[in-house]
C-alpha positions in Angstrom: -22.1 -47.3 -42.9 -21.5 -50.1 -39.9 -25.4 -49.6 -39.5 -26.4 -50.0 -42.7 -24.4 -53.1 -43.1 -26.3 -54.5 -40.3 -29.5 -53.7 -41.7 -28.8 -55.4 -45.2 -27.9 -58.1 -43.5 -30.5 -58.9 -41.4 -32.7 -58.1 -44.7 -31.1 -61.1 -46.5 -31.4 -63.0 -43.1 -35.3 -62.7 -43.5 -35.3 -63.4 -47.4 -33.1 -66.6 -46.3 -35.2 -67.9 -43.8 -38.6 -66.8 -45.7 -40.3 -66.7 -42.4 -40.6 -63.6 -40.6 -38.5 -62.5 -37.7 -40.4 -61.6 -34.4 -37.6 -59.7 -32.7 -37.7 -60.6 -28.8 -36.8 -57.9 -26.1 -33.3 -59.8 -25.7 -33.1 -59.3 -29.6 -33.9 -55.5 -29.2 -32.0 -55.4 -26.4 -28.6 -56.5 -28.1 -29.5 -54.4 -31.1 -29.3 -51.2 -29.1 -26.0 -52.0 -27.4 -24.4 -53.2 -30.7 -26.1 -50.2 -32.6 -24.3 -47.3 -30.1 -21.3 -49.5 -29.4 -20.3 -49.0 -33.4 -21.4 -45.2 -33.4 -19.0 -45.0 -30.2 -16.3 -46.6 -32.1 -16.8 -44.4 -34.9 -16.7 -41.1 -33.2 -13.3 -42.7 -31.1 -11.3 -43.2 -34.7 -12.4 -39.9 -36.1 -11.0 -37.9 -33.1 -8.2 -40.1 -33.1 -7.4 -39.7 -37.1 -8.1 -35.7 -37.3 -5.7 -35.2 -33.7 -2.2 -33.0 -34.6 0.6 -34.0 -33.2 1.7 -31.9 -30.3 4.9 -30.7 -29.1 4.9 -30.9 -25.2 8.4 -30.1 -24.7 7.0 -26.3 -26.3 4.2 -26.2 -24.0 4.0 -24.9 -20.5 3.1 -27.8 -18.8 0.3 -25.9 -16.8 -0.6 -24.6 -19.7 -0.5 -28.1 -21.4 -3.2 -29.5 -19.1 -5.3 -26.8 -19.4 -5.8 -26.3 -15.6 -3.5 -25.9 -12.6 -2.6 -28.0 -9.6 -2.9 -25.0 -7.7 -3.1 -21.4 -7.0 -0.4 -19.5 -9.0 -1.0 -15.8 -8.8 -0.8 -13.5 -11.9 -1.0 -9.8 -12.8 -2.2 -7.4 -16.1 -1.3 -3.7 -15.3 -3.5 -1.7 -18.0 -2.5 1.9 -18.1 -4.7 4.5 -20.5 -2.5 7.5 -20.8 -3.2 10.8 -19.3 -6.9 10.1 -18.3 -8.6 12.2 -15.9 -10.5 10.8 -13.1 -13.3 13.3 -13.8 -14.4 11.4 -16.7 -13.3 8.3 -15.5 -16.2 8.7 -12.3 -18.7 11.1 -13.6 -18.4 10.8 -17.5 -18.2 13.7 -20.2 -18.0 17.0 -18.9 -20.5 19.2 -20.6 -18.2 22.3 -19.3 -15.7 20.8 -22.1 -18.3 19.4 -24.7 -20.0 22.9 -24.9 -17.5 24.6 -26.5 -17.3 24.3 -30.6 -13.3 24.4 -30.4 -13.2 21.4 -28.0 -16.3 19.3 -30.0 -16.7 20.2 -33.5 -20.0 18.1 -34.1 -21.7 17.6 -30.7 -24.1 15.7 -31.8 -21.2 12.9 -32.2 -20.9 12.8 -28.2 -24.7 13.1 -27.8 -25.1 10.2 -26.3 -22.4 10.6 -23.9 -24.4 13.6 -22.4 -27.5 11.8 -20.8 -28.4 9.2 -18.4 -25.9 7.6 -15.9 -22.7 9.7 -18.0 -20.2 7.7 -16.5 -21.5 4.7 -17.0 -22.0 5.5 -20.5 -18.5 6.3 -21.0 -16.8 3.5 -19.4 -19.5 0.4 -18.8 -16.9 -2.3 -17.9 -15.5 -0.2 -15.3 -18.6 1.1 -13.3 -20.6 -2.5 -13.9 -18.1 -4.9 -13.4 -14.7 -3.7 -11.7 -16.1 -1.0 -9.3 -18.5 -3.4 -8.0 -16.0 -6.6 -7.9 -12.9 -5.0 -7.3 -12.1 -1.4 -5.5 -11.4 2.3 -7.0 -9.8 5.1 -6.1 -9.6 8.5 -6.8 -12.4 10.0 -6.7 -11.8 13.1 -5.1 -15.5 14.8 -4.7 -16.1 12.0 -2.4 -12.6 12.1 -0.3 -10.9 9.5 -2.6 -7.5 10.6 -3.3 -4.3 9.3 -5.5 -1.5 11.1 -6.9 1.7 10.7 -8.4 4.9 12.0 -6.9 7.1 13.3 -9.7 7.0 17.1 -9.5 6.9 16.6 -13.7 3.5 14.9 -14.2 4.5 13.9 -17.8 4.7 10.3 -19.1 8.1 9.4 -18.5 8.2 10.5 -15.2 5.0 8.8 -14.3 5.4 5.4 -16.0 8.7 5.2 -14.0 7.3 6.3 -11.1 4.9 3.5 -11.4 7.4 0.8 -12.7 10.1 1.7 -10.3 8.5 2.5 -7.0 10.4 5.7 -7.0 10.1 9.2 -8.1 13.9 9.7 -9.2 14.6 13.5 -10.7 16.8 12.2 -13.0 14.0 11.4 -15.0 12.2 14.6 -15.3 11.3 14.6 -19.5 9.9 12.4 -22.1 13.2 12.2 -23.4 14.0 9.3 -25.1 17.2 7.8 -22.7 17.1 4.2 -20.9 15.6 4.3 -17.7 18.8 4.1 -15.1 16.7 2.1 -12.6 15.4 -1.1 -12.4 11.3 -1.6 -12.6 9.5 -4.2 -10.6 9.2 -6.3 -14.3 12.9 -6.3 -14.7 13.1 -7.9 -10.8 10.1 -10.2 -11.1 11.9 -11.4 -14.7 14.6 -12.2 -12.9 13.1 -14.4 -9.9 13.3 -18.4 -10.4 10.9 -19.9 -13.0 10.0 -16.4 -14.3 12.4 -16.0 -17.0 9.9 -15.3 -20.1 7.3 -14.5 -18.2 7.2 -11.3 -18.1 6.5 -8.6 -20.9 5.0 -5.3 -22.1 3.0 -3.7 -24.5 2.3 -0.2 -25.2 1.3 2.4 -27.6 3.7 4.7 -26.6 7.2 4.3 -28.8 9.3 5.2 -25.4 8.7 1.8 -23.3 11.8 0.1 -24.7 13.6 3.3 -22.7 11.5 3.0 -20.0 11.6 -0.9 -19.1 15.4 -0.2 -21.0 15.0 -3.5 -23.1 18.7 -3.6 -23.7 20.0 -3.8 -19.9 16.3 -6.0 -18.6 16.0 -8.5 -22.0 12.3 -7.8 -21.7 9.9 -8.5 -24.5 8.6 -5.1 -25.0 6.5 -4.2 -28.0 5.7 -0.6 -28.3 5.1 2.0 -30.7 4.9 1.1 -34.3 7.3 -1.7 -33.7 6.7 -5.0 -35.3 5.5 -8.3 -33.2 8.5 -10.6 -33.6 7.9 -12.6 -30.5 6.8 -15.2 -32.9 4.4 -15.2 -35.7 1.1 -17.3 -36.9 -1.2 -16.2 -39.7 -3.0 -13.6 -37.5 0.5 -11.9 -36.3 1.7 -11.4 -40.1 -1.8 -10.2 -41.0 -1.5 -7.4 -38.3 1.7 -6.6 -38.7 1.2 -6.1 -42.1 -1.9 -4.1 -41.5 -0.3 -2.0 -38.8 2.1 -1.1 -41.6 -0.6 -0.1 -43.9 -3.0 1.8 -41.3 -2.0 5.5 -40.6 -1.9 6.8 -37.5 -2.9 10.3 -36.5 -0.1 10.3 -34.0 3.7 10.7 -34.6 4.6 8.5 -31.6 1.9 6.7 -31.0 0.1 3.5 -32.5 -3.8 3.0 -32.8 -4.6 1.1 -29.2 -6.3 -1.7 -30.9 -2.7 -2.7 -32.3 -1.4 -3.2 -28.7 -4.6 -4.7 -27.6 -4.7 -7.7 -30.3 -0.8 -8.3 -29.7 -1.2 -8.1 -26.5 -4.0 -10.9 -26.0 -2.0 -13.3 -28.9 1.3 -12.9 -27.0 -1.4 -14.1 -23.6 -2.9 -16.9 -25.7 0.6 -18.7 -26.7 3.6 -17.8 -24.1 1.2 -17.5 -20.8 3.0 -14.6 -19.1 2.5 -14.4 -15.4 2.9 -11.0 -15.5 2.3 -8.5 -18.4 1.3 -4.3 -19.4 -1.0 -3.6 -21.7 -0.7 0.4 -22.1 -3.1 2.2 -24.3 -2.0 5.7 -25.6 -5.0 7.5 -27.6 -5.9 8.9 -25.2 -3.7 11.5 -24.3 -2.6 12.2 -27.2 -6.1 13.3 -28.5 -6.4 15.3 -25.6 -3.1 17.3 -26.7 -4.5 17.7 -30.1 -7.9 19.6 -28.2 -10.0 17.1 -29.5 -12.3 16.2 -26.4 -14.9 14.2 -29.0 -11.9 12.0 -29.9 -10.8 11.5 -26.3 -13.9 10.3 -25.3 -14.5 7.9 -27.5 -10.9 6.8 -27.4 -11.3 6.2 -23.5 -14.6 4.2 -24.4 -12.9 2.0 -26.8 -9.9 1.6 -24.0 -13.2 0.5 -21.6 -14.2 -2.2 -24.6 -10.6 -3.5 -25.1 -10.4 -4.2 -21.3 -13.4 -5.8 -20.9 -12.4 -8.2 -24.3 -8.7 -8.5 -22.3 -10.7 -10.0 -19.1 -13.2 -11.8 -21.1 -10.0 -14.0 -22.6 -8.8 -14.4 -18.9 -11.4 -15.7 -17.6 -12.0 -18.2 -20.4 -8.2 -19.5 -20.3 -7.9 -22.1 -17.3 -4.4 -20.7 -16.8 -5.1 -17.2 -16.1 -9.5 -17.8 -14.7 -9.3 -17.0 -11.0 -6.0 -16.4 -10.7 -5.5 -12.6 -12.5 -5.1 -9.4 -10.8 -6.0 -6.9 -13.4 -5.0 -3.4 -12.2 -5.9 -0.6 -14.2 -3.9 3.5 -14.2 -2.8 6.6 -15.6 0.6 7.5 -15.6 -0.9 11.4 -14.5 -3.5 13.6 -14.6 -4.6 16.8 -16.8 -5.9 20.4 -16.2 -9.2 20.3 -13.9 -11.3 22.9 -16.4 -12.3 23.5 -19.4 -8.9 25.9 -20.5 -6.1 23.5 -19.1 -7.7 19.8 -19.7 -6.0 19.4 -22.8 -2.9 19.7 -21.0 -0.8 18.8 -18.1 2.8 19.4 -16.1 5.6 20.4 -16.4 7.8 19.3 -19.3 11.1 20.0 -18.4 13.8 22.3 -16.8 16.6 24.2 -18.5 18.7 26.1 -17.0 17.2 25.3 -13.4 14.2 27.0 -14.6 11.0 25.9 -14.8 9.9 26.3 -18.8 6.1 25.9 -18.3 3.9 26.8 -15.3 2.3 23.4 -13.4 -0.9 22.5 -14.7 -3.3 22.5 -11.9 -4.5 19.1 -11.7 -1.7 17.0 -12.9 -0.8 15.2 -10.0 -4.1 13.5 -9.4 -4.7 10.7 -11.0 -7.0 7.2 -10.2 -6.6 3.2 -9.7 -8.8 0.2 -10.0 -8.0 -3.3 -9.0 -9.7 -6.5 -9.4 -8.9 -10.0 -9.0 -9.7 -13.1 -6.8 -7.9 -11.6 -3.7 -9.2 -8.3 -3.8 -12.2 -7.5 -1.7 -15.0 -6.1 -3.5 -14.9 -2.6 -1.8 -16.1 -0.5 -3.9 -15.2 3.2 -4.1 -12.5 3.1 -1.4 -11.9 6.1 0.9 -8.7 7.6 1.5 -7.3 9.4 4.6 -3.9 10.1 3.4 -3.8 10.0 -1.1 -2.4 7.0 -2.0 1.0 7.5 -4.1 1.6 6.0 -7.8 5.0 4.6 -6.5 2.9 2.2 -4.6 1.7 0.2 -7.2 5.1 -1.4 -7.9 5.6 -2.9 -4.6 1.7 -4.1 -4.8 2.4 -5.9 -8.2 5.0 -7.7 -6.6 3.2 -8.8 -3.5 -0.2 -9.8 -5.4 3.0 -12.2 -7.1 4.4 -13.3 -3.7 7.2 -11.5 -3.6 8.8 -8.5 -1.8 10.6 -5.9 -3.9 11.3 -3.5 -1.5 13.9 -6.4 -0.5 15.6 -5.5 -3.5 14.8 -1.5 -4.0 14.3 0.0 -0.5 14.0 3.2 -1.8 10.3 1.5 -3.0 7.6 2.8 -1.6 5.5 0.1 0.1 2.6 -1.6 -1.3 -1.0 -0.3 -1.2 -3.6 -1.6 1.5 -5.7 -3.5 -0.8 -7.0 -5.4 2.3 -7.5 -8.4 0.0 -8.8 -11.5 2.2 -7.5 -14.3 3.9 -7.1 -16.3 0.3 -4.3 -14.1 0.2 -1.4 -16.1 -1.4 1.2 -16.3 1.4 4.4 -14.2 0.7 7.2 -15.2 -0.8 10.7 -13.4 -0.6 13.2 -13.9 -3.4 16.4 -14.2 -2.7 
C-alpha cells in the first residue's frame, strides 16, 4: 500500500512538472532505502499486532527463553513390558513364527522374517541408540542383565527398578501401594524439583507402584483420564480414549500414553519423567506372537517420535538421558515365550514352576554423557536394581544417601562432560 502510494505520487510529480524525470543514482539510491525501510516497518507492526499476550509468571523461566544458561541434566526412563532380549537383538524368531497357533496369518510378519531381522523390528534402536548410546543384554555375545526378584512379574520388577531394591514383600501384581519409596518419589522431593517429576504408563497398577497417595506424583496410567490440564488436543484424546476399545482389561492402547506423555513434555517441562508402554506383554499372554511384534515395532516408532520432540525443544536438546527397559524377561523357546515367573506364593508354596528365562532382561542408554559404546560386555550381569541409583546420578544426585539398601549405579563410563555430583541433603 505505502509503495503504491509512492508510485502515484511520483506519477502526478511527472504530470506536474510535464518534463520527464531522469532518476540519478542518488535518486535510485534513496528509493531503495525508503522502499525496504517501509516493507521493514510493515512486517515490525504485523508481528507486533498478531503477538498474544503471555503469562510469564506461568512459564518456566528456562523454558520461557527457549534455551538454557547452562547444562541442566534430565532423564526419560521408557520401559516396554515383558520384552525379550531375543527379539530385541536378533529380531523375530522363526522358531515362534512357524507355528500356526502362535501366527495365524504369516504372511502378516513376512517382512519381519528377511534381511537384517532385528533391524527390521526395532530400527531406532539398532540405527540410532546402539550406535550413539550403549546396550546390554545380549547374552549370545557375553552381555548379561537380570532382574533380582525371585518373581519376575511386573510388580516385582517395576519396583525393583523404581526402588533400587528387590523387597519380598512385593512378590504379586497385586494391586497394594508400594511400601517403599522410588527414586521419583526422592528426586520429587529435592529443591527446585517439586513438579518435575511424573509418570505415564499403560499399565493401570503404577498409581500402586509410585503410590500416588503417599509421593503426590502425577501419574497417569491405565485408562485414566489426563487431568494434569487440558487444551483442545487433551479433551480430544481423552474423549477418544473413552471411545476406543481396548483388547486388554488392564491395559491402555500405548499410543494413549505416548501422546500424553509428549503433551504433558511440551507444557510442564519435567526434568524427569516414565513413559511405560504395556502391549507388549500382554499380547504375548494372549499367544499372539504376530501381535507382539508389531506391538514392539510400534513401541520402536513411539520412541523414536519421543526423541525426535527432545531434540527439537531447546529445554530438553543435549541435555536428555533416554534410558530404555523391561521390567523382566519371558520363556527362552517357542513353549514358554508367552510366559514368564512366578506369580505368587500361597501357603509358602510355590503355585507355578519358574519360567526359564524370566530373569534376563536388556538396557539401553543414550544421552549427551554417555559414551557411544556400543554393545557393551559384561563380566558380572548387571542388576535391574541398578538403574535407580543411575537415574539419580545422570541428575546429580546420590540416592543411595537416602536408601542404602540401593544398589549402586551402573558403570555407564559416560565422559569427562559428566555433570559433577550433587548430594541432596
Amino acid at each position: 500500500m505505502i509503495i503504491q502510494r509512492l508510485l502515484r505520487m511520483r506519477r502526478q510529480q511527472k504530470m506536474r512538472l510535464r518534463i520527464p524525470l531522469q532518476p540519478t543514482s542518488f535518486h535510485k539510491l534513496c528509493f531503495f532505502f525508503f522502499f525496504h525501510l517501509c516493507i521493514f516497518s510493515q512486517l515490525i507492526f504485523s508481528n507486533l499486532l498478531a503477538a498474544k499476550p503471555v503469562d510469564i509468571n506461568s512459564l518456566d523461566s528456562d523454558a520461557a527463553m527457549g534455551t538454557n544458561a547452562e547444562y541442566q541434566p534430565k532423564v526419560v526412563l521408557v520401559t516396554l513390558d515383558g520384552m525379550r532380549w531375543q527379539e530385541v537383538f536378533y529380531g523375530a524368531d522363526e522358531q515362534i513364527a512357524s507355528q500356526h497357533r502362535f501366527v495365524p496369518r504369516p504372511n502378516q510378519i513376512k517382512h519381519l522374517l528377511s534381511g537384517n531381522k532385528a533391524e527390521t523390528l526395532m530400527p531406532f534402536f539398532h540405527q540410532v541408540i546402539a550406535k550413539q548410546g550403549l546396550v546390554v543384554g545380549d547374552r549370545y555375545q557375553g552381555s548379561k542383565m537380570r532382574v533380582s526378584n525371585p518373581w519376575q512379574v511386573s510388580y516385582p520388577g517395576y519396583s525393583e527398578l523404581l526402588t533400587g531394591i528387590a523387597d519380598p514383600r512385593i512378590h504379586s501384581n497385586q494391586a497394594i501401594n508400594n511400601p517403599n519409596i522410588s527414586v521419583f518419589e526422592w528426586i520429587s522431593q529435592q529443591p527446585g524439583m517439586k513438579d518435575k517429576v511424573a509418570a505415564f504408563g499403560s499399565w493401570r497398577l503404577f498409581p500402586f507402584i509410585f503410590n500416588r497417595e503417599r509421593s503426590g506424583l502425577y501419574i497417569n496410567a491405565g485408562f485414566e483420564s489426563f487431568t494434569a490440564f487440558y487444551n483442545d488436543k487433551i479433551k480430544w484424546l481423552n474423549k477418544l480414549q473413552r471411545q476406543t476399545p481396548s483388547p486388554f482389561t488392564e491395559v491402555r492402547q500405548d499410543i494413549f500414553t505416548q501422546q500424553f506423555a509428549m503433551e504433558y513434555l511440551k507444557q510442564v517441562k519435567p526434568r524427569l519423567l516414565m513413559v511405560a508402554f504395556g502391549e507388549t506383554d500382554d499380547y504375548a499372554h494372549l499367544g499372539q506372537y504376530n501381535n507382539y511384534l508389531e506391538a514392539a515395532q510400534r513401541a520402536d516408532q513411539l520412541i523414536a517420535e519421543l526423541w525426535q520432540q527432545l531434540q527439537q525443544d531447546p529445554y530438553y536438546k543435549d541435555q536428555t538421558t533416554l534410558i530404555i527397559t523391561t521390567d523382566h524377561g519371558r520363556g527362552d523357546n517357542a513353549n514358554t515365550w508367552s510366559r514368564h515367573g512366578i506369580s505368587r506364593i500361597l501357603s509358602s508354596k510355590l503355585t507355578s514352576p519358574e519360567i526359564r528365562g524370566s530373569d534376563e532382561i536388556w538396557l539401553a542408554v543414550m544421552g549427551p554423557t554417555i559414551a557411544a559404546r556400543g554393545l557393551v560386555k559384561t563380566t558380572e550381569p548387571w542388576q535391574q536394581r541398578q538403574i535407580a541409583s543411575t537415574i539419580s546420578q545422570l541428575l546429580g544426585y546420590d540416592f543411595t544417601q537416602f536408601q542404602y539398601n540401593a544398589a549402586v549405579a551402573l558403570a555407564l563410563n559416560t565422559p569427562t562432560t559428566t555433570p559433577q555430583l550433587r548430594v541432596s541433603p
